[in-house]
Predicted model as a PDB file, atoms N, CA, C, CB and O in Angstrom, pLDDT in the B-factor column:
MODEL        1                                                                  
ATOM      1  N   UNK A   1       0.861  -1.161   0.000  1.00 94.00           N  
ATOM      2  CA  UNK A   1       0.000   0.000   0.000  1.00 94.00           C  
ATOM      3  C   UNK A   1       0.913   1.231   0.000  1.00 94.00           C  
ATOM      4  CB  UNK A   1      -0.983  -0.006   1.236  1.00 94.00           C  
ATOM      5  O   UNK A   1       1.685   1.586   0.891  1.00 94.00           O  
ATOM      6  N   UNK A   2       0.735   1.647  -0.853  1.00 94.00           N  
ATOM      7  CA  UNK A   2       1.754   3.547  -1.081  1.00 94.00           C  
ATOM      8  C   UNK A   2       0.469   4.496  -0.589  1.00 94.00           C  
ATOM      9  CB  UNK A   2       2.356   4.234  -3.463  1.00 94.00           C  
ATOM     10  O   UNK A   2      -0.701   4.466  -0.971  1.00 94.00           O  
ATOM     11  N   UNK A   3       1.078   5.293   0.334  1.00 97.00           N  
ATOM     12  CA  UNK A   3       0.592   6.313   0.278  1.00 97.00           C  
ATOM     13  C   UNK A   3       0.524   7.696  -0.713  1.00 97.00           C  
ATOM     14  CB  UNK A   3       0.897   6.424   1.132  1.00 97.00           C  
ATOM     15  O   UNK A   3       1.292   7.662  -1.675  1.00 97.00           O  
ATOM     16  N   UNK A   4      -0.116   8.610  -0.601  1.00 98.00           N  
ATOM     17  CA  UNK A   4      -0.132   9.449  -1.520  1.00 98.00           C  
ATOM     18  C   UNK A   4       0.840  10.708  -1.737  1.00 98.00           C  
ATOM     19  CB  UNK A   4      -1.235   9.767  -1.438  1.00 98.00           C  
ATOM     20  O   UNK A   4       0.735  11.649  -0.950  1.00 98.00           O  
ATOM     21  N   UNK A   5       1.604  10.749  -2.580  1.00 97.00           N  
ATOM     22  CA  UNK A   5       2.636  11.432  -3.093  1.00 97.00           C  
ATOM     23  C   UNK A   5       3.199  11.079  -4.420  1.00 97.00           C  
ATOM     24  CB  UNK A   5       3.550  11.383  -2.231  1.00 97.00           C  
ATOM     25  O   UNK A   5       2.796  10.179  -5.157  1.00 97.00           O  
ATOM     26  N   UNK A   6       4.415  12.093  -4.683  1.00 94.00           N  
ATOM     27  CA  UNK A   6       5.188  11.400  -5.974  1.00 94.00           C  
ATOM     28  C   UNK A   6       6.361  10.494  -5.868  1.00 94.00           C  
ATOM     29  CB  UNK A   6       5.719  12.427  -6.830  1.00 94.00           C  
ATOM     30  O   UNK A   6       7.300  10.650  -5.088  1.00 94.00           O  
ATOM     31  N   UNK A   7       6.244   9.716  -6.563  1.00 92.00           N  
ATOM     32  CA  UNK A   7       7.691   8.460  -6.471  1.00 92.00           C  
ATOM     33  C   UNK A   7       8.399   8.759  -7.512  1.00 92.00           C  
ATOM     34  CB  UNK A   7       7.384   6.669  -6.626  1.00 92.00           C  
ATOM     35  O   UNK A   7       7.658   9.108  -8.432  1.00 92.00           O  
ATOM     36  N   UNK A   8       9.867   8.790  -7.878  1.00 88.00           N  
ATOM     37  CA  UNK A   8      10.718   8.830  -8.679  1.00 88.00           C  
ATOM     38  C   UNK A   8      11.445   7.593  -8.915  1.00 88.00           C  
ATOM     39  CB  UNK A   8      11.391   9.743  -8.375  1.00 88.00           C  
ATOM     40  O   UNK A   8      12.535   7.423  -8.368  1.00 88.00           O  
ATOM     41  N   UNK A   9      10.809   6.493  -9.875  1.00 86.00           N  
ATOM     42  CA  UNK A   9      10.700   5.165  -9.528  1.00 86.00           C  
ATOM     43  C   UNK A   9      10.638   4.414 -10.629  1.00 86.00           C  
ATOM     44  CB  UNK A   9       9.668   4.898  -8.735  1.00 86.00           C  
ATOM     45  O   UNK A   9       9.844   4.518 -11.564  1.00 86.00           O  
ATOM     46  N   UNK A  10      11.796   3.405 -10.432  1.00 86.00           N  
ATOM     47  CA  UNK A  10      11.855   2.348 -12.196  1.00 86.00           C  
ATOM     48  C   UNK A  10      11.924   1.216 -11.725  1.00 86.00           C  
ATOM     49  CB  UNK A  10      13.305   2.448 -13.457  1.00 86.00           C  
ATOM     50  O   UNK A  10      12.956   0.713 -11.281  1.00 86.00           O  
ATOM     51  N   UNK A  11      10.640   0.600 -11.779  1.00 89.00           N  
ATOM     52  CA  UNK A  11      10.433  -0.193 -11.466  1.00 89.00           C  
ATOM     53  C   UNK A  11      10.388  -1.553 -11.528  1.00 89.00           C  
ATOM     54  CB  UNK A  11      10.063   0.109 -11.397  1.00 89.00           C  
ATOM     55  O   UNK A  11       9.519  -1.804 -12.363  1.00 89.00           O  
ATOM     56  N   UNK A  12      10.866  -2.625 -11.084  1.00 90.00           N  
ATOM     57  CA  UNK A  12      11.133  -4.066 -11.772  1.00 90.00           C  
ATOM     58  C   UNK A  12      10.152  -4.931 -11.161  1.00 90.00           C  
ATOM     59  CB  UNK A  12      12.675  -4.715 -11.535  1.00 90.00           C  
ATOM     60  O   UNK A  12      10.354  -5.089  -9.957  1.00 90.00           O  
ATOM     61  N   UNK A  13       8.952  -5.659 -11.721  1.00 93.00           N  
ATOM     62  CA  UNK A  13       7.911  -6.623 -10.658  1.00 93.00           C  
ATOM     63  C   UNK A  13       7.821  -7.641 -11.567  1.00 93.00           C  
ATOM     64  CB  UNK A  13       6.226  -6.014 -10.129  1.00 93.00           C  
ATOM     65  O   UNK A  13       7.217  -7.659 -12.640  1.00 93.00           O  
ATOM     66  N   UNK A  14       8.812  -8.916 -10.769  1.00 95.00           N  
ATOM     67  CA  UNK A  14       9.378  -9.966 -11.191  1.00 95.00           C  
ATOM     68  C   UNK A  14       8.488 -11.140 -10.521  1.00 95.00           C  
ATOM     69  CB  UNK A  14      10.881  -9.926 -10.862  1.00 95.00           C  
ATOM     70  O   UNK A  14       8.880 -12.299 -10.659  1.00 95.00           O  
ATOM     71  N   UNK A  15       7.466 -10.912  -9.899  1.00 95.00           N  
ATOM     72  CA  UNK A  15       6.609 -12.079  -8.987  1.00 95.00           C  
ATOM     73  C   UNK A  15       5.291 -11.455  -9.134  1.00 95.00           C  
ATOM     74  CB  UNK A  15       7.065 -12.306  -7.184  1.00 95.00           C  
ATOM     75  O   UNK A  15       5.074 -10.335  -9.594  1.00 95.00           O  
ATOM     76  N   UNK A  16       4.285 -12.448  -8.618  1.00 96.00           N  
ATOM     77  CA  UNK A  16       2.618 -11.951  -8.209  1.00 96.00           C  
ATOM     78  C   UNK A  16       2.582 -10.799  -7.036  1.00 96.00           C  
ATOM     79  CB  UNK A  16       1.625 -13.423  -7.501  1.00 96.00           C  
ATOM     80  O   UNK A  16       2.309 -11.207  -5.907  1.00 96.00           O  
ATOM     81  N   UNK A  17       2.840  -9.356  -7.210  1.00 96.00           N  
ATOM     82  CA  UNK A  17       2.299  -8.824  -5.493  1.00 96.00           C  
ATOM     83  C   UNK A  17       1.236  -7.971  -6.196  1.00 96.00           C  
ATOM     84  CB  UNK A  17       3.637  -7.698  -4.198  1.00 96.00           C  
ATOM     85  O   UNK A  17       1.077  -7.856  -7.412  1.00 96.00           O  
ATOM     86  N   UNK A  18       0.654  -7.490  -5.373  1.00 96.00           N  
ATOM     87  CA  UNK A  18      -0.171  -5.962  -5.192  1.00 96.00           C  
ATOM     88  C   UNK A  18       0.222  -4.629  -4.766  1.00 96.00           C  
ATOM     89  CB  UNK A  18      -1.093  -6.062  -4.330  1.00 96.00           C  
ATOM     90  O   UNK A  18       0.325  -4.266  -3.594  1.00 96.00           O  
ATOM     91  N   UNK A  19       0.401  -4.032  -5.653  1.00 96.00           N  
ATOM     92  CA  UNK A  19       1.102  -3.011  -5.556  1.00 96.00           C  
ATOM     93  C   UNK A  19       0.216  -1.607  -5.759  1.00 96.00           C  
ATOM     94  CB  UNK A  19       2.179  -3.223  -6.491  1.00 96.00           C  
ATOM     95  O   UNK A  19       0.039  -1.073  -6.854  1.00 96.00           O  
ATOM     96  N   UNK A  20      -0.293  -1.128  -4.511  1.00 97.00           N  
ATOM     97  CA  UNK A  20      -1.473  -0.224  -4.680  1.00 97.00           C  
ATOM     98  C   UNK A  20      -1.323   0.879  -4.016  1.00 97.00           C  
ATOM     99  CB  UNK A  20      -2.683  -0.749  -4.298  1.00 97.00           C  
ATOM    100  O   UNK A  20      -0.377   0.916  -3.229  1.00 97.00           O  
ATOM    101  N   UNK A  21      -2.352   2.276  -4.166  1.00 97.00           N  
ATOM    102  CA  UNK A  21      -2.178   3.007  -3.721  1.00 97.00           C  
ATOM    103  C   UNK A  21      -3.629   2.691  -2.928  1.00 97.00           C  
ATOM    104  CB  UNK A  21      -1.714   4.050  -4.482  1.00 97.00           C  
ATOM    105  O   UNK A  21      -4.439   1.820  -3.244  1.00 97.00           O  
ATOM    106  N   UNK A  22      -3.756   3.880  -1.528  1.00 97.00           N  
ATOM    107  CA  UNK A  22      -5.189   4.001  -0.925  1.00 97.00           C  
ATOM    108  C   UNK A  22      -6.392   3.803  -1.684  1.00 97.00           C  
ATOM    109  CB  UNK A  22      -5.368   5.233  -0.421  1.00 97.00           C  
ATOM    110  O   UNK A  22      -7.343   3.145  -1.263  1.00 97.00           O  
ATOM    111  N   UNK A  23      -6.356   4.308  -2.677  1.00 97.00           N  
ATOM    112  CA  UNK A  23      -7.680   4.273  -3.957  1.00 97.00           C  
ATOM    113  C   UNK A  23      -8.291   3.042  -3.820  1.00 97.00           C  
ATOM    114  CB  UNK A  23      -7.181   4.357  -5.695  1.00 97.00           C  
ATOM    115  O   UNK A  23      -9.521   3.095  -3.827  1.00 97.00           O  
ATOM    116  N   UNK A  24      -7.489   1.278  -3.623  1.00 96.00           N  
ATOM    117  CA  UNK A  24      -7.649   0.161  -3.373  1.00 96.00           C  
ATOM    118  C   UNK A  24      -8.755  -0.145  -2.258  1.00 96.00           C  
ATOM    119  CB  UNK A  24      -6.462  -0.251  -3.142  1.00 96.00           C  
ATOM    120  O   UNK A  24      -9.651  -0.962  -2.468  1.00 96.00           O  
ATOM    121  N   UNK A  25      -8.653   0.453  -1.248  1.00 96.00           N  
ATOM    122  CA  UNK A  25      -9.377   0.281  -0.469  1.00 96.00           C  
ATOM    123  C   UNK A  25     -10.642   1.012  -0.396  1.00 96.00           C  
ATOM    124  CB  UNK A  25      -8.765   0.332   0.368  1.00 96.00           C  
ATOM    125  O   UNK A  25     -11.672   0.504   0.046  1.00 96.00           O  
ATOM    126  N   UNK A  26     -10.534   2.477  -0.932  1.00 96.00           N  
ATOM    127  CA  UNK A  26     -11.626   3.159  -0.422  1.00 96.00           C  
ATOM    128  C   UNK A  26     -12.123   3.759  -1.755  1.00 96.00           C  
ATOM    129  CB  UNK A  26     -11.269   4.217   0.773  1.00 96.00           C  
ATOM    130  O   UNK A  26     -12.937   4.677  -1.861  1.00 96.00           O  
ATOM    131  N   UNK A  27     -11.549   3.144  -2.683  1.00 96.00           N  
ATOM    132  CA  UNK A  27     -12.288   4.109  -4.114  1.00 96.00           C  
ATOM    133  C   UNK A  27     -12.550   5.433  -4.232  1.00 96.00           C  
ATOM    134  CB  UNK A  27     -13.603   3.774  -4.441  1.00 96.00           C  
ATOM    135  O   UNK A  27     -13.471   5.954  -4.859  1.00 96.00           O  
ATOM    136  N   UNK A  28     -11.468   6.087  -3.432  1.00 97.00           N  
ATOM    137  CA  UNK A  28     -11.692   7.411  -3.266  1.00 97.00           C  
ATOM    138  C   UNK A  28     -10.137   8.282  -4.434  1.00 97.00           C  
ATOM    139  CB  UNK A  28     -11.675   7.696  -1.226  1.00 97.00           C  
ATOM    140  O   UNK A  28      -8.939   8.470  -4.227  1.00 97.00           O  
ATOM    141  N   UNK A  29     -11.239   8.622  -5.800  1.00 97.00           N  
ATOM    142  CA  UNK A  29      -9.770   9.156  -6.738  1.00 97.00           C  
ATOM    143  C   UNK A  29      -8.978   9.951  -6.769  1.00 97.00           C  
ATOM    144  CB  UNK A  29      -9.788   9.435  -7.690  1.00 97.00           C  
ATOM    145  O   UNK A  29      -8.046   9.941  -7.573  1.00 97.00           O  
ATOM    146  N   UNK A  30      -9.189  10.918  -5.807  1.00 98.00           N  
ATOM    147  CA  UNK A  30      -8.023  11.862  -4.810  1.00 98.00           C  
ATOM    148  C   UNK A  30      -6.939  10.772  -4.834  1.00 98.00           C  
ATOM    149  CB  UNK A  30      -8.567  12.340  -2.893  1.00 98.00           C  
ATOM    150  O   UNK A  30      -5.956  10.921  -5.560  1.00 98.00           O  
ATOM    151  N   UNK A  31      -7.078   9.743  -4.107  1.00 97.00           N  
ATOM    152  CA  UNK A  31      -5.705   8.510  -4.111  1.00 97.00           C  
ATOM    153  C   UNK A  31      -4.829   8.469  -5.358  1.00 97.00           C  
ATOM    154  CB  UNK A  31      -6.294   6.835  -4.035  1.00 97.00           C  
ATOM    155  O   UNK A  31      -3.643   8.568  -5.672  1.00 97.00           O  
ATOM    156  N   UNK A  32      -5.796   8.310  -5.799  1.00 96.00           N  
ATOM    157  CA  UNK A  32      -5.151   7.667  -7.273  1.00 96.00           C  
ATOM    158  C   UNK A  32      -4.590   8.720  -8.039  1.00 96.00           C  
ATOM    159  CB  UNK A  32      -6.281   6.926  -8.302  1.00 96.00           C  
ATOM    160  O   UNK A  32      -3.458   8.720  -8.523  1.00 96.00           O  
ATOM    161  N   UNK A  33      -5.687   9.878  -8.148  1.00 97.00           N  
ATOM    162  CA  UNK A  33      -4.778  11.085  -8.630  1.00 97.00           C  
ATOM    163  C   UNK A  33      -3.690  11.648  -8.161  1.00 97.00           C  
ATOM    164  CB  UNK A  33      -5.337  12.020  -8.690  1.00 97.00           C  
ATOM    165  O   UNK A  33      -3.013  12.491  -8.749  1.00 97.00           O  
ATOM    166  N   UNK A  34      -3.473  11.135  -6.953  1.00 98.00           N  
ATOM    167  CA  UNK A  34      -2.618  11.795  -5.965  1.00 98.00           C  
ATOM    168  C   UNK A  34      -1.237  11.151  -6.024  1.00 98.00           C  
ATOM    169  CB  UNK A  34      -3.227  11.696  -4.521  1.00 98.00           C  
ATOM    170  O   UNK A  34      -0.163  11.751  -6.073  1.00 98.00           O  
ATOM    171  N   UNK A  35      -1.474   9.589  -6.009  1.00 97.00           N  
ATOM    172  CA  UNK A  35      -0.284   8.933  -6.174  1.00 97.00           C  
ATOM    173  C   UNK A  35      -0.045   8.545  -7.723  1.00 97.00           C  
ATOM    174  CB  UNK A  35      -0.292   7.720  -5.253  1.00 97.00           C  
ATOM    175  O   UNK A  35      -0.738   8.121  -8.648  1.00 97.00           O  
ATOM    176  N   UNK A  36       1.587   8.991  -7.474  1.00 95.00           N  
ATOM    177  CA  UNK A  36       2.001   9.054  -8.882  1.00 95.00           C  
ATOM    178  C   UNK A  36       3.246   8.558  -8.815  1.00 95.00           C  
ATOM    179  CB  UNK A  36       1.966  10.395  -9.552  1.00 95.00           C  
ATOM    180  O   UNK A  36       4.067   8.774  -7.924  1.00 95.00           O  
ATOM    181  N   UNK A  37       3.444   7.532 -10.285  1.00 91.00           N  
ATOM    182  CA  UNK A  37       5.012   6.943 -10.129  1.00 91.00           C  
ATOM    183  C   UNK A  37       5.708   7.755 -11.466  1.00 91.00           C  
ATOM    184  CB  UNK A  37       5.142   4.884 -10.298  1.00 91.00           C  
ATOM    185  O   UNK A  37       5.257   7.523 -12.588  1.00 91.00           O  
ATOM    186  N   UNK A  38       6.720   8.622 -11.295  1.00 88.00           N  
ATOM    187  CA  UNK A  38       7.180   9.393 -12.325  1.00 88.00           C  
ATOM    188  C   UNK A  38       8.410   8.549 -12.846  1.00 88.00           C  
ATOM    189  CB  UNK A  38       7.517  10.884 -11.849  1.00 88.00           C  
ATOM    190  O   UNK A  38       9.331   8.420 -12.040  1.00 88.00           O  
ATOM    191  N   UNK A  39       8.487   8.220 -13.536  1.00 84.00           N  
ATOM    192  CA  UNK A  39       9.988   7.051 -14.462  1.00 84.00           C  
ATOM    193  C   UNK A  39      10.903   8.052 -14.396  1.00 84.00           C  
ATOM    194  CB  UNK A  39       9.850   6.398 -16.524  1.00 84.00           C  
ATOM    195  O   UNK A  39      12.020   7.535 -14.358  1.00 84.00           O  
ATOM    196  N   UNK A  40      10.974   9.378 -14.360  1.00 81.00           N  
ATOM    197  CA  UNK A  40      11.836  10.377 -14.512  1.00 81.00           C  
ATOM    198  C   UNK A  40      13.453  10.449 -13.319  1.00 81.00           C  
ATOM    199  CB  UNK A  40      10.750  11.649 -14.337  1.00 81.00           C  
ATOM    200  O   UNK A  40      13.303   9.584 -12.456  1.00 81.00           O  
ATOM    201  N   UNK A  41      13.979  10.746 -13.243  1.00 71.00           N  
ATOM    202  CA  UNK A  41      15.084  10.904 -12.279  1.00 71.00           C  
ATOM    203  C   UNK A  41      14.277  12.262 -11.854  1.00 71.00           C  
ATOM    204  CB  UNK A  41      16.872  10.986 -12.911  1.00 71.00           C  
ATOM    205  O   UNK A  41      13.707  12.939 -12.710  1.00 71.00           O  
ATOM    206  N   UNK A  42      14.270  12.699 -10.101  1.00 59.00           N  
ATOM    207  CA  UNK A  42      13.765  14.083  -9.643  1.00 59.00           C  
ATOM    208  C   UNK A  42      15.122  14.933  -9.709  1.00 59.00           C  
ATOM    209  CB  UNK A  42      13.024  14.067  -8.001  1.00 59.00           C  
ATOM    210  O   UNK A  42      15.072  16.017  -9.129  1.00 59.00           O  
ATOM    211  N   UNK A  43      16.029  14.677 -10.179  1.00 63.00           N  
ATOM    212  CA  UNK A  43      16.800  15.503  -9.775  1.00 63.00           C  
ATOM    213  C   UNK A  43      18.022  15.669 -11.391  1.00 63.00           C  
ATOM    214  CB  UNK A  43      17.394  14.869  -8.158  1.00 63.00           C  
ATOM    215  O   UNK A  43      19.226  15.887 -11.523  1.00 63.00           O  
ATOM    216  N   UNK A  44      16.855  15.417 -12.353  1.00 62.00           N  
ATOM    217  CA  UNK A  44      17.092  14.973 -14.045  1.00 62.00           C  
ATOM    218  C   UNK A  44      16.551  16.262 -14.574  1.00 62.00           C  
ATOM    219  CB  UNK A  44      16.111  13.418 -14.759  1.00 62.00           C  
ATOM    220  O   UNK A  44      15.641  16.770 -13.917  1.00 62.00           O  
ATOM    221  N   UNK A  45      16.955  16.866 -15.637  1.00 62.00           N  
ATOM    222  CA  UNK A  45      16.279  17.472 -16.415  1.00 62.00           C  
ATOM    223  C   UNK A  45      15.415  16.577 -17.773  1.00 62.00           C  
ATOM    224  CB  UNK A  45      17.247  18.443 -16.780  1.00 62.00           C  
ATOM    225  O   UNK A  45      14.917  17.175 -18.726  1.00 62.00           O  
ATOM    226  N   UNK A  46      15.386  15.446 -17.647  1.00 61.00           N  
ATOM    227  CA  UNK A  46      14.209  14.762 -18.768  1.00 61.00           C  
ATOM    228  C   UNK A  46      12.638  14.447 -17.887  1.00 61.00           C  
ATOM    229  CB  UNK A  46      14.946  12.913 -19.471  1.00 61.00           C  
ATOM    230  O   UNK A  46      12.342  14.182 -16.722  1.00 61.00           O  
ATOM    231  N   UNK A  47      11.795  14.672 -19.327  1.00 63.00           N  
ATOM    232  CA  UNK A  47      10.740  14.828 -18.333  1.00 63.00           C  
ATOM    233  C   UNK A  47       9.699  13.578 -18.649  1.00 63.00           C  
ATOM    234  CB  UNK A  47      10.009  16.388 -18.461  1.00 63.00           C  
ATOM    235  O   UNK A  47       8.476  13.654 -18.528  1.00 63.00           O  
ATOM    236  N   UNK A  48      10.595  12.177 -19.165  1.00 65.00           N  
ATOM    237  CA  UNK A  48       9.831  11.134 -19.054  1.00 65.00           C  
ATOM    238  C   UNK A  48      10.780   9.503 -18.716  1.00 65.00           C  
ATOM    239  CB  UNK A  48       8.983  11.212 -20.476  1.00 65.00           C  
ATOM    240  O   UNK A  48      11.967   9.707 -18.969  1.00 65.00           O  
ATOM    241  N   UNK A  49      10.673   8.854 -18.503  1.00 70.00           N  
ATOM    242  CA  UNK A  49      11.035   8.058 -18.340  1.00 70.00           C  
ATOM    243  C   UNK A  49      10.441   6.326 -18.013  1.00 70.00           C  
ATOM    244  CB  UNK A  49      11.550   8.667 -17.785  1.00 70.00           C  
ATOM    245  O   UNK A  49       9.286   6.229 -17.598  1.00 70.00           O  
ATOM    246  N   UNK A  50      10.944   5.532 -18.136  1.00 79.00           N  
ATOM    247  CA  UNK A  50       9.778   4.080 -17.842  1.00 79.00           C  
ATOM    248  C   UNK A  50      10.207   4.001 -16.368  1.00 79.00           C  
ATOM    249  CB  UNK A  50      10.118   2.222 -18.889  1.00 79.00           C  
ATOM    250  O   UNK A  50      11.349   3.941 -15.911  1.00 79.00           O  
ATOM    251  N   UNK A  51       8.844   4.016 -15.637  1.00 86.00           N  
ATOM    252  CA  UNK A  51       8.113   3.582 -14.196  1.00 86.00           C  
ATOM    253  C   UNK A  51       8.277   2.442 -14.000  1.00 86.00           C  
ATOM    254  CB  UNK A  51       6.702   3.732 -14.009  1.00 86.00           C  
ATOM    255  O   UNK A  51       9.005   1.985 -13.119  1.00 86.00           O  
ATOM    256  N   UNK A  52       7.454   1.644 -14.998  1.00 88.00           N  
ATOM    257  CA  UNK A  52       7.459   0.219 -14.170  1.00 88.00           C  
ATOM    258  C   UNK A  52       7.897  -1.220 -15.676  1.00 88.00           C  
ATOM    259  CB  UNK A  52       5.280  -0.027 -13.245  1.00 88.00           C  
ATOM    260  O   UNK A  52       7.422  -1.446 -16.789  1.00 88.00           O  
ATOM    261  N   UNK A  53       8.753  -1.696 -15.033  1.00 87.00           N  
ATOM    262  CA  UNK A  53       8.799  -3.006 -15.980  1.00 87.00           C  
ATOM    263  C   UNK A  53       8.064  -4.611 -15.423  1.00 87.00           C  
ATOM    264  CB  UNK A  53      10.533  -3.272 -16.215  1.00 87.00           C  
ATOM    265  O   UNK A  53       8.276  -4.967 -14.264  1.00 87.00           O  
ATOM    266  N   UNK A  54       7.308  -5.389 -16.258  1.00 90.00           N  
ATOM    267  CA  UNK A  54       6.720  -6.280 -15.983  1.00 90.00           C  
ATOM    268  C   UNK A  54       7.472  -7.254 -16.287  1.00 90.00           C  
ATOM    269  CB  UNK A  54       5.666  -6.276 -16.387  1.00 90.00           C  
ATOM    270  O   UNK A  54       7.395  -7.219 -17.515  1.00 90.00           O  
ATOM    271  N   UNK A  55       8.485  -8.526 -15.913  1.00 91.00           N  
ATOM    272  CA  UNK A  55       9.026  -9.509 -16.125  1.00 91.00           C  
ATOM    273  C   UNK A  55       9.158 -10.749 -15.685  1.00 91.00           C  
ATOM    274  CB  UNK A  55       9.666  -9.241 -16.166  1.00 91.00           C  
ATOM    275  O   UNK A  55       9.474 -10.945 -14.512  1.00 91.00           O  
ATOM    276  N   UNK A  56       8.972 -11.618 -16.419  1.00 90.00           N  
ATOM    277  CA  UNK A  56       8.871 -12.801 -16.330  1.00 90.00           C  
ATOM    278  C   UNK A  56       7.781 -14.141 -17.008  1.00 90.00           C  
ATOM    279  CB  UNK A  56       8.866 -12.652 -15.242  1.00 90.00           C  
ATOM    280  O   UNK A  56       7.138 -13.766 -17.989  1.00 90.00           O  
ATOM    281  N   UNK A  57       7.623 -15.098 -16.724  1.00 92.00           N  
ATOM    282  CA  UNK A  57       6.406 -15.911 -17.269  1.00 92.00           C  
ATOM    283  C   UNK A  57       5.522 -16.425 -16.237  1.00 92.00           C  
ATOM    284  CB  UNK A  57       6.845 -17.106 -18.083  1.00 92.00           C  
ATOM    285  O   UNK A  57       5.812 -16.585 -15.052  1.00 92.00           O  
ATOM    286  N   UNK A  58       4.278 -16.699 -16.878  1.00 93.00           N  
ATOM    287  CA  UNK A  58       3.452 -16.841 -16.086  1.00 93.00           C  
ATOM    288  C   UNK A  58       3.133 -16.134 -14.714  1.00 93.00           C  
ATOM    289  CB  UNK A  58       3.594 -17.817 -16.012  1.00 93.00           C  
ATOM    290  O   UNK A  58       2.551 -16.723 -13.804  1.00 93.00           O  
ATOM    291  N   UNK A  59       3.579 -14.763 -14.630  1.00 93.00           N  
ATOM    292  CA  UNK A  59       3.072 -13.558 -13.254  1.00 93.00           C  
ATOM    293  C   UNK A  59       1.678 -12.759 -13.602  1.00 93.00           C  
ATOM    294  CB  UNK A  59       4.422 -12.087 -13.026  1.00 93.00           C  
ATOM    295  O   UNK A  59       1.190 -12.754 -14.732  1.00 93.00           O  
ATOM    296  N   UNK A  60       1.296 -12.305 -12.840  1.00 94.00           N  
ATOM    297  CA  UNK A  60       0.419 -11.453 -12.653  1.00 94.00           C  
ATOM    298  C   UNK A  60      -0.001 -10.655 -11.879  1.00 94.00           C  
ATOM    299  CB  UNK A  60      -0.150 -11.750 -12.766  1.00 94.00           C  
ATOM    300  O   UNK A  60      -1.205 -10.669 -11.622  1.00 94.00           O  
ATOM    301  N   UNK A  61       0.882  -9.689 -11.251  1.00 95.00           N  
ATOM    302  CA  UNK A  61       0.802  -8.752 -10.700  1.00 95.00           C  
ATOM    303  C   UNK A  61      -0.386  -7.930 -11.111  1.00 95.00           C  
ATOM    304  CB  UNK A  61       1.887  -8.264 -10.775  1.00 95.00           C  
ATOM    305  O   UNK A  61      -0.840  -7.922 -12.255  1.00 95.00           O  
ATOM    306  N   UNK A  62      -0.918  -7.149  -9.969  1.00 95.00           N  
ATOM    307  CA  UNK A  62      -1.826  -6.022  -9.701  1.00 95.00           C  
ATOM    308  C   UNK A  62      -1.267  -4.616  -9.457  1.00 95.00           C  
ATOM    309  CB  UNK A  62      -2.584  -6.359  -8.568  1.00 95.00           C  
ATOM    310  O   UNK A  62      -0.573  -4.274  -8.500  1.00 95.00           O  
ATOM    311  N   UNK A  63      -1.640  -3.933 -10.376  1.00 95.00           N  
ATOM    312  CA  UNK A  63      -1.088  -2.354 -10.114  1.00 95.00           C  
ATOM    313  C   UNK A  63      -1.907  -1.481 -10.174  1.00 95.00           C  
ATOM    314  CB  UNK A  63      -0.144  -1.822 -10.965  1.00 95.00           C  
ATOM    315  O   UNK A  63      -1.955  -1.050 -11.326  1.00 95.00           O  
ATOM    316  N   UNK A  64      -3.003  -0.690  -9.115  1.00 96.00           N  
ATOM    317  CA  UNK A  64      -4.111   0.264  -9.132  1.00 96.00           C  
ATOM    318  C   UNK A  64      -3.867   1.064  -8.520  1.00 96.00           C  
ATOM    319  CB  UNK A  64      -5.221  -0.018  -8.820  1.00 96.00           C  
ATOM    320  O   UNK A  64      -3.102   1.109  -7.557  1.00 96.00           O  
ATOM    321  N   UNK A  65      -4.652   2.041  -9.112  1.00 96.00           N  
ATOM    322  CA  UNK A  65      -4.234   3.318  -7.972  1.00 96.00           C  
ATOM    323  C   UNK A  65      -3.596   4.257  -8.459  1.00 96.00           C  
ATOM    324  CB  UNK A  65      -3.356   2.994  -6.816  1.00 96.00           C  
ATOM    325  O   UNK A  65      -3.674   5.350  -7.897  1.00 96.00           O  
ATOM    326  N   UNK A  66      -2.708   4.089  -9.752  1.00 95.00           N  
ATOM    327  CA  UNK A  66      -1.913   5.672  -9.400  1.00 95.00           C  
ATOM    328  C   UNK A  66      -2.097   6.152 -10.605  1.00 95.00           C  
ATOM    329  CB  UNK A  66      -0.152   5.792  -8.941  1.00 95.00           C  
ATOM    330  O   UNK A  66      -2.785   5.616 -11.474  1.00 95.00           O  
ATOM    331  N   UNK A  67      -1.344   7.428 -10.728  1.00 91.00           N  
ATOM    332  CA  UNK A  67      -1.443   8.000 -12.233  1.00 91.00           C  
ATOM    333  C   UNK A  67       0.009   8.189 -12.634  1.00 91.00           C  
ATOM    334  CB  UNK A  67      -2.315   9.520 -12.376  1.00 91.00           C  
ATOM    335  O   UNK A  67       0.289   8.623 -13.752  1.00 91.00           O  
TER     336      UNK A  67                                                      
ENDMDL                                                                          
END                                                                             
């Protein structure tokens, strides 16, 4: 469960977890709008970058919640 803020975050999800923000629980989209995973370096002048990588066979991870 992430709370709500920005993450500066590249992400590798190599197994089944759940990886959520508050929004999960309470369906409230303040959460979700709120939490955000930026691929970017914060301390980069580029203003995109990849967040999250999905790897492996047969996984299925859950990712809700953020923008």
């Amino acid at each position: 469960m992430i709370s709500d803020s920005t993450y500066y975050e590249n992400l590798i999800i190599n197994k089944n977890i759940t990886l959520a923000s508050y929004f999960l629980i309470n369906g409230d989209t303040t959460h979700r709008d709120n939490t955000i995973i930026n691929g970017s370096n914060a301390s980069d002048e580029a203003e995109y970058g990849s967040c999250l990588f999905i790897t492996g066979d047969d996984i299925y991870p859950i990712v809700n919640g953020f923008t």
